[in-house]
C-alpha positions in Angstrom: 0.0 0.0 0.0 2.5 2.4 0.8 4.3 2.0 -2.8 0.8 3.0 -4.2 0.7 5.9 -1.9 3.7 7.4 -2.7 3.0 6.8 -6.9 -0.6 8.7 -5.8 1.5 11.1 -4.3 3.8 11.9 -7.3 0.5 11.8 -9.7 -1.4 13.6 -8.3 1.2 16.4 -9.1 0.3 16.4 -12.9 -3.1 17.1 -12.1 -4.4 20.6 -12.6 -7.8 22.4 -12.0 -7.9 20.5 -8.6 -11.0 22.6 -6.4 -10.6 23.5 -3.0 -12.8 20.8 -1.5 -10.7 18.0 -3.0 -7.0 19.4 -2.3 -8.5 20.1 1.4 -9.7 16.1 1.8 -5.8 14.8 0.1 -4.2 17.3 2.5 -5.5 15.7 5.5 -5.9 12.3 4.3 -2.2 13.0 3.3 -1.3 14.2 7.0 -3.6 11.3 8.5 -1.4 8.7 6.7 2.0 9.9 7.5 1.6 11.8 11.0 -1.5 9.7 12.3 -4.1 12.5 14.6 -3.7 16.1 13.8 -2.3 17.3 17.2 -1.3 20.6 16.2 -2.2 24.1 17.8 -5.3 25.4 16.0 -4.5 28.3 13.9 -6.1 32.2 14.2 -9.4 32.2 12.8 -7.9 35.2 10.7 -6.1 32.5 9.0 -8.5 31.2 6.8 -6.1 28.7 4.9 -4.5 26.9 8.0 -7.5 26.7 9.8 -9.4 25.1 7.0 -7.1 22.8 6.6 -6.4 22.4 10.6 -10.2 21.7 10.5 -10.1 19.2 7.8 -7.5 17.2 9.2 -9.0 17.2 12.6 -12.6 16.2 11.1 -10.8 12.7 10.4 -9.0 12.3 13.9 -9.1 8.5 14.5 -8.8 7.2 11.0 -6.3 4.8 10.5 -2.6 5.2 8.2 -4.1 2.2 6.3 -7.4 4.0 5.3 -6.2 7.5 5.1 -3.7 6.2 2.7 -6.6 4.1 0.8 -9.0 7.3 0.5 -6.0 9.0 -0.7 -4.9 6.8 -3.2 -8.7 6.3 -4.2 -9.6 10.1 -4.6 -6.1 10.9 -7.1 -6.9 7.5 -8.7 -10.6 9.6 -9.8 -8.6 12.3 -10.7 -6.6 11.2 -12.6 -8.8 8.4 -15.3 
């Protein structure tokens, strides 16, 4: 899985047009897999970009490295036919 991962990861860099809603959900899935629980300070609420994706991240808290990198790899795999 994580060989798969990492080839999503390097794809998903040829993709363009990506909406905000989609590059939110591979940021934290992205996080999820490799860190595990978002356990960072939440950002100023003047900071619109870090705390959406702050929030996005944390909405997943819980979900494994295995699935994280499974909805990752499933999401750029749409992307991408």
């Amino acid at each position: 899985m994580i060989g798969q991962f990492n080839t999503a990861v390097l794809a998903i860099k040829d993709v363009s047009d990506i909406d905000n809603e989609t590059k939110l959900f591979l940021y934290a899935n992205y996080k999820q897999a490799l860190f595990g629980d978002n356990n960072k300070e939440k950002p100023s609420i003047f900071n619109r970009v870090e705390m959406a994706k702050w929030k996005e991240w944390h909405s997943i808290r819980g979900k494994s490295n295995e699935a994280a990198m499974k909805d990752y790899i499933d999401k750029v795999n749409s992307l991408i036919k």
